[in-house]
C-alpha positions as CSV (number, residue, x, y, z in Angstrom):
1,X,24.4,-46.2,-24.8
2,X,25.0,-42.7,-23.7
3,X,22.4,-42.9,-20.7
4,X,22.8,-46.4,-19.8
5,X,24.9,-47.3,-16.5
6,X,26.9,-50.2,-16.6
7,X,25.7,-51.2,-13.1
8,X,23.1,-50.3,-10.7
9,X,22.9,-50.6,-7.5
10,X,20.1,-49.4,-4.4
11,X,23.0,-46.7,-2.5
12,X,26.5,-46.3,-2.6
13,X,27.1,-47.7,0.7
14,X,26.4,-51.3,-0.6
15,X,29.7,-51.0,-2.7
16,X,31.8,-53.6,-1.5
17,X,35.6,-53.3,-1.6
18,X,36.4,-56.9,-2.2
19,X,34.0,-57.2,-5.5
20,X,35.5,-53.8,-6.2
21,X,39.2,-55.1,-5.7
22,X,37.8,-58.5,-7.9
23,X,37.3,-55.9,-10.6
24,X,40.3,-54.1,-10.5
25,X,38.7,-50.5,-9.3
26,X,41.3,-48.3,-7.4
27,X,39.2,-45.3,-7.3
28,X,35.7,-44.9,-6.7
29,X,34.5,-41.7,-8.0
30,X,31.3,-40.3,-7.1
31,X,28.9,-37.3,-7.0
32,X,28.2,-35.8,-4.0
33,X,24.4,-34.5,-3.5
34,X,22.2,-37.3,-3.1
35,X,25.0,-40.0,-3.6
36,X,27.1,-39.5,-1.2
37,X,25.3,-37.0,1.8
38,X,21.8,-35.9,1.2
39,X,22.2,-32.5,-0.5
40,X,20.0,-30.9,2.3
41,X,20.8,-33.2,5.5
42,X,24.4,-33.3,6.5
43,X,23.9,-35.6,9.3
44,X,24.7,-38.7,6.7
45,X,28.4,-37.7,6.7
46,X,29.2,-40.4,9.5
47,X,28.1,-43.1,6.7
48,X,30.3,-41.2,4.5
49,X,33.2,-41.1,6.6
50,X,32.6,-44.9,7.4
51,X,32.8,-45.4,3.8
52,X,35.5,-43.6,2.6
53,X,37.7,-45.4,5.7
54,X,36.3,-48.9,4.7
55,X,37.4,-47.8,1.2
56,X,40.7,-46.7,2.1
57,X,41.5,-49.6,4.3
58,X,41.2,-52.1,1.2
59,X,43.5,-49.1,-0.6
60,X,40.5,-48.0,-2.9
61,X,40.6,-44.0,-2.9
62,X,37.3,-42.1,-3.0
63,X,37.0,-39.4,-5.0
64,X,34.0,-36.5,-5.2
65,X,33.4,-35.3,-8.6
66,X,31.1,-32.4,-8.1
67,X,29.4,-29.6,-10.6
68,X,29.2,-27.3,-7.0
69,X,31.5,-25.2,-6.5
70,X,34.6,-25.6,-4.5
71,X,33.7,-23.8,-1.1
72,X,30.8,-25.7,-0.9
73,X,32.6,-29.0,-1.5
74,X,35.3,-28.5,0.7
75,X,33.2,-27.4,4.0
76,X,31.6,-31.0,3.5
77,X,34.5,-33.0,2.7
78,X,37.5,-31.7,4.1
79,X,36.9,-32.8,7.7
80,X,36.8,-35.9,6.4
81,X,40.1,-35.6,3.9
82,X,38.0,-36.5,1.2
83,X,39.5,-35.7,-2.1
84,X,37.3,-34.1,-4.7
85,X,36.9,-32.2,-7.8
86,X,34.3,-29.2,-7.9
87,X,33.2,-27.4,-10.6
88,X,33.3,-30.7,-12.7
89,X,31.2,-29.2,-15.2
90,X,29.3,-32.9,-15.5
91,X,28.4,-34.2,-18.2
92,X,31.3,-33.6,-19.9
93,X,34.1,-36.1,-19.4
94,X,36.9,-34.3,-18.7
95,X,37.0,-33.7,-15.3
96,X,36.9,-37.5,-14.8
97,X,39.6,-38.3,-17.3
98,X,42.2,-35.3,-15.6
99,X,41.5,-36.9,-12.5
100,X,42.0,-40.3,-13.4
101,X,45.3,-39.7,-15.7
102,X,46.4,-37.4,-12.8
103,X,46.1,-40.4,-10.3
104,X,48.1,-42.7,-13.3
105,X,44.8,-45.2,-13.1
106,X,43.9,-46.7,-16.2
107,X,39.9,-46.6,-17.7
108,X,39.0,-50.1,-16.2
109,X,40.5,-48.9,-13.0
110,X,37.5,-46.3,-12.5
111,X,34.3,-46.6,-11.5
112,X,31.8,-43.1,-11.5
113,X,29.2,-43.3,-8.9
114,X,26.2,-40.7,-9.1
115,X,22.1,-40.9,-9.0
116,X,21.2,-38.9,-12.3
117,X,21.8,-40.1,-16.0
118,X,21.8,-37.1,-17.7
119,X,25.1,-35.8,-15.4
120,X,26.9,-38.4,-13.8
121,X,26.4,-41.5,-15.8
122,X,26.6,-39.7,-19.0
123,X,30.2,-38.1,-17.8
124,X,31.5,-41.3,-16.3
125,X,30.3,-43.3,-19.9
126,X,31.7,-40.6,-21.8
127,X,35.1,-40.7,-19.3
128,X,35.1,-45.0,-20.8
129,X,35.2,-45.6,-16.7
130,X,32.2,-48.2,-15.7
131,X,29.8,-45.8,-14.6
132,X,27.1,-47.2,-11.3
133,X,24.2,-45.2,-11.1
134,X,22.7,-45.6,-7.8
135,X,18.7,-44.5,-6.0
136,X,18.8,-40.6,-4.4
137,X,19.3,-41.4,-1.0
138,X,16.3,-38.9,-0.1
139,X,13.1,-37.8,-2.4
140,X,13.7,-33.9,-2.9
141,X,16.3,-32.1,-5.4
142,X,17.3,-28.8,-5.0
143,X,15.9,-26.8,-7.9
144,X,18.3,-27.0,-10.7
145,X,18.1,-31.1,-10.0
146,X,14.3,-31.1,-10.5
147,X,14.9,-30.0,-14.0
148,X,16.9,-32.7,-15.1
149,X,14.9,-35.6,-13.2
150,X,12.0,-34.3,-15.7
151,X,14.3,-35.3,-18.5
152,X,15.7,-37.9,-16.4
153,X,11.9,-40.1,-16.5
154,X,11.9,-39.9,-20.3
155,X,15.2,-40.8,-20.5
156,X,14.4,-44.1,-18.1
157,X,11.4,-44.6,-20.7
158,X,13.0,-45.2,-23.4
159,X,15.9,-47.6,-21.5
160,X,13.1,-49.6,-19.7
161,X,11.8,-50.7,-23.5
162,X,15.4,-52.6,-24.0
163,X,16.6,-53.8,-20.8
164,X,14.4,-52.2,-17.6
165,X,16.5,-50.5,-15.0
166,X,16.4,-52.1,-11.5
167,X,18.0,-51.2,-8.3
168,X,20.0,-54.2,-6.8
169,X,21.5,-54.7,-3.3
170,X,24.7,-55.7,-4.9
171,X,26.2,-54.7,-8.1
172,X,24.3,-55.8,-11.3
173,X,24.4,-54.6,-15.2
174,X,22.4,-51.8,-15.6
């Protein structure tokens, strides 16, 4: 399904590089605001930075994918030599698939990490990488986010009839 992650999980940081290395994933891609670092409090880059090293240390890249543009991007991530797409234009697919052909990883290779369904786990499904959708890591959206979390509870509606979504510590099917 088009809105349906593969896996869920309760925050990015409980990714862990050995099941991801058990699975074959040699890039973790994921969206910034409210995945990665609150989109309003920057003081959660340490645990992005701790991340990205414990990521890089079992020789799994991370990699933002970002609809913001790429000044805003870059102040957040470049101190941290973060590599990252901006102006993804999520949820179309094809800034995942450029990235992913450009880093010669294969679709199983790729998993897309974000906290809405209607942009990053309907890019990363549409991308064929296993796509991980993931709780905000705070409460509040900036403005143009609140729109599609309105489309975002109709959407978990319907999913919940099938197969209800759950937030796990570890990673589960979604």
């Amino acid at each position: 399904m088009l809105f349906r992650p593969r896996y869920t999980i309760d925050t990015i940081y409980h990714l862990d590089p050995d099941m991801l290395h058990q699975m074959n994933i040699k890039a973790v891609f994921s969206d910034l605001d409210n995945t990665l670092l609150a989109w309003n409090e920057f003081e959660t880059a340490q645990k992005m930075d701790s991340f990205n090293k414990k990521l890089a240390q079992a020789q799994i890249k991370l990699v933002v994918i970002s609809n913001n543009n790429a000044e805003r991007v870059g102040k957040v991530l470049n101190p941290y030599h973060i590599d990252f797409v901006a102006k993804s234009k999520k949820p179309l697919p094809f800034a995942i698939s450029k990235k992913r052909k450009s880093m010669g990883l294969e679709k199983e290779q790729v998993m897309m990490v974000g906290d809405q369904l209607i942009t990053d786990i309907q890019a990363g499904n549409l991308a064929g990488v296993k796509s991980v959708l993931v709780e905000p890591l705070i409460q509040t959206d900036k403005w143009n986010t609140r729109i599609n979390r309105f489309f975002e509870k109709i959407i978990f509606f319907f999913l919940n009839f099938s197969h209800p979504v759950t937030f796990k510590e570890t990673l589960k099917n979604g």
